[in-house]
N, C-alpha and C positions, 0 to 999 in steps of 0.2 A: 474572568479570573483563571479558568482552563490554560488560556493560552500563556500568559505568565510561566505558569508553574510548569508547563511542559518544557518551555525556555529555560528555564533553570535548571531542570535533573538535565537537560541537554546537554549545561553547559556543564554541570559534574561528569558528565560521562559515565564509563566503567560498567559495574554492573548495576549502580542506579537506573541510568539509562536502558541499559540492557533488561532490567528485569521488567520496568513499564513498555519495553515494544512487547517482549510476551506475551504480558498481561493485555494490554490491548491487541494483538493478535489474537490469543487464545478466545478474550470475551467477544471477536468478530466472527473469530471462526466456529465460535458456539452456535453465536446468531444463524450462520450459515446450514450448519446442521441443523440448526429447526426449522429453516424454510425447507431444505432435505424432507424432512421428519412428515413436514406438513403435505409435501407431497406424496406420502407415504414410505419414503425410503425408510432405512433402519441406521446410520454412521454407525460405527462405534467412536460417539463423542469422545471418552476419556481417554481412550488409545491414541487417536489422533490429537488429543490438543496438549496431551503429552508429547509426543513426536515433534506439532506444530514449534513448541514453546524450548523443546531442544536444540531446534535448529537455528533457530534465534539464540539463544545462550552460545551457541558453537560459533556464532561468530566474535562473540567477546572473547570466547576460550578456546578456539580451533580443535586443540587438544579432546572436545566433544562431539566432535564431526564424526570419527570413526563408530561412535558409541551409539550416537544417533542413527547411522547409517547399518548399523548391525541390526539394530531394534525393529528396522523399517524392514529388513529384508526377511527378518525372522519373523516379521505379521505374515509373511505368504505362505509358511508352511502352518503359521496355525490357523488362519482363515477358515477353512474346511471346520472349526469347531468353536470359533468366536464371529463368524459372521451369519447372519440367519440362510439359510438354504433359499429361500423365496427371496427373486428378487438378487440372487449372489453377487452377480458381478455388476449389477448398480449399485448394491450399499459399500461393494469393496473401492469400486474405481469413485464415490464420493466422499468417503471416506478420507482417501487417498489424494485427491482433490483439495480437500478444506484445511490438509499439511501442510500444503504450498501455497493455497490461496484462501483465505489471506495472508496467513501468519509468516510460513516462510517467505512470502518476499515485502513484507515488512520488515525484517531482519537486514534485509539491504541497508536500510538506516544504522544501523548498530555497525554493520561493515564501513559503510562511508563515514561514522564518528570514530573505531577504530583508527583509521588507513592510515597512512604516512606515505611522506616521495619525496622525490628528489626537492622539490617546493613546498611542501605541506607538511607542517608539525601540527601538534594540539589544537592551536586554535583557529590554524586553520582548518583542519576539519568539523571542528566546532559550526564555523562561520559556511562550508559546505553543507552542513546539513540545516544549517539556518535559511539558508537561502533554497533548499530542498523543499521544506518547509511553505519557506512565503510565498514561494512560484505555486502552489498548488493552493494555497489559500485566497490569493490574490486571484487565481483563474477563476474559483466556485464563487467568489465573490462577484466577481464583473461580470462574470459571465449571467449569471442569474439578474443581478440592476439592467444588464444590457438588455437582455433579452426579455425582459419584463419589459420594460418601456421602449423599445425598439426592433422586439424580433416579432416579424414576418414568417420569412421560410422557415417551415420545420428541415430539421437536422434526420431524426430517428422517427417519423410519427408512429410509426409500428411498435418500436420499442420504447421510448420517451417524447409522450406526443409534447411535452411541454418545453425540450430544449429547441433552439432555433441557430440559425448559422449567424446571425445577429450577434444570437448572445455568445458562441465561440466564437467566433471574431474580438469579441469584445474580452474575453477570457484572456486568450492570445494574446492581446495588445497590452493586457496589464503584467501577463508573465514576460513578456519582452522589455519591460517597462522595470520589472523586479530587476532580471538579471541585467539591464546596464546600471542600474544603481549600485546593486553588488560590488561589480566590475570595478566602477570608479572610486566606490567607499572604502570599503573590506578586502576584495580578493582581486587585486590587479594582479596576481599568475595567471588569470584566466584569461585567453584571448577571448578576441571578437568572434572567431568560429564558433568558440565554446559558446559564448554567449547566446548566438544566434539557436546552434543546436541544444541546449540547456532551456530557452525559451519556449523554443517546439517541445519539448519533452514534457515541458509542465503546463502549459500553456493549448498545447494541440493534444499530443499523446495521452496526455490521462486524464480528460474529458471523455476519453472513451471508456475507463476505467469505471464510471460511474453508469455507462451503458452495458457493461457487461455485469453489474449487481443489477441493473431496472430487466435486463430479460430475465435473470434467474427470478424472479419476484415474480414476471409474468409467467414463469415455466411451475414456478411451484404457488402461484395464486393469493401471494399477500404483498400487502399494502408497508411494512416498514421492517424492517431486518430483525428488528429488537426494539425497546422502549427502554432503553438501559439511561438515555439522554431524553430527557421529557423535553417535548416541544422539537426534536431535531433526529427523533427516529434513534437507531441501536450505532454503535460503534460502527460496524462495516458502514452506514452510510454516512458517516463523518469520515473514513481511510478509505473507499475504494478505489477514490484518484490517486492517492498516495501510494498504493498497493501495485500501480504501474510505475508512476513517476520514479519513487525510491529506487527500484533495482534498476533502471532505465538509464537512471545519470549513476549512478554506480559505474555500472557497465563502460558507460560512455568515459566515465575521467578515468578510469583504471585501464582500458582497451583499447582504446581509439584515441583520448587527448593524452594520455600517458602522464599526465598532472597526479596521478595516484603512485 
């Protein structure tokens, strides 16, 4: 039922949309400060997911960029009296950390629903972040069937001894698989370049996403981000892959394919 109803504020947009990336940034990047916390660091939680949750809002409203960005630079002068002495510049440069990751670049999403271009009104960017979306659900999906019943080589054993090159192969092939459906269904602006690089993005590149929350876990000693989602561990480890892919094809249509 989750997945429905994210479809739907998706497709209202605005600040519906905008207020649940936030919200689910904010509840990720909370998660992230108590793995911090567990490893004895100190965040300051409500500072940062105040920040985190602005940055997100400023891309619905730009006109919040400046606001956000005064806020951020004004922590450094008062750090010296809001951050603990022990430990200074790990709880500051963590802190400072869990505003951009996760939450600021989950906010990519709200920019790519936003965006407009020479080819893309409303619903096409609608149908951009739908397919943002599928390519990264379709990756975690195949990727874990494949490499359950056919992965061999490990990928990360150090890091995630349970992924294999199997099962990203097998990830890969179903995001390459998303995006020519896209292509021919919904979004024919988008070449075949796109497509190809659009697949790598969600399909290669944020597979790794999910390797960079399993070492933090290994670095700070626990087993699930959060228990916010029973049976499926905390927010961050349903968005880690999305926390690359989003700003990744952002990037990419607005920079390089110039589809933005």
């Amino acid at each position: 039922m989750a997945a429905p109803a994210f479809l739907g504020v998706t497709y209202v947009g605005g600040w519906l949309f905008a207020g649940l990336i936030a919200a689910i940034g904010v509840a990720a990047q909370w998660e992230m400060y108590g793995m911090a916390r567990s490893a004895g660091l100190r965040p300051l939680r409500v500072v940062g997911a105040a920040l985190g949750a602005g940055l997100v809002l400023a891309m619905q409203a730009p006109m919040l960029g400046p606001v956000v960005l005064a806020a951020g630079v004004l922590l450094l002068p008062l750090s010296p009296w809001l951050v603990p002495r022990e430990r200074f510049l790990d709880n500051l440069a963590v802190t400072a950390w869990g505003v951009v990751y996760p939450t600021g670049l989950l906010g990519a999403l709200v920019a790519l629903r936003t965006a407009r271009g020479p080819a893309v009104d409303s619903g096409d960017a609608f149908w951009l972040v739908v397919l943002t979306l599928f390519l990264v659900w379709a990756t975690d999906i195949f990727a874990y069937y494949t490499g359950k019943s056919l992965g061999r080589r490990p990928l990360a054993p150090t890091i995630s001894p349970n992924k294999t090159w199997e099962g990203t192969a097998g990830g890969a092939g179903a995001a390459l698989l998303v995006a020519i459906v896209f292509k021919l269904v919904v979004l024919n602006g988008l070449s075949w370049v796109d497509v190809v690089v659009l697949a790598a993005i969600g399909g290669g590149l944020s597979q790794a996403g999910d390797l960079v929350e399993s070492q933090m876990k290994r670095a700070t000693g626990t087993k699930d981000a959060g228990s916010l989602l029973p049976g499926h561990g905390g927010m961050l480890d349903r968005f880690d892959s999305m926390v690359v892919a989003a700003p990744l094809v952002y990037l990419y249509l607005r920079h390089v394919s110039g589809l933005l």
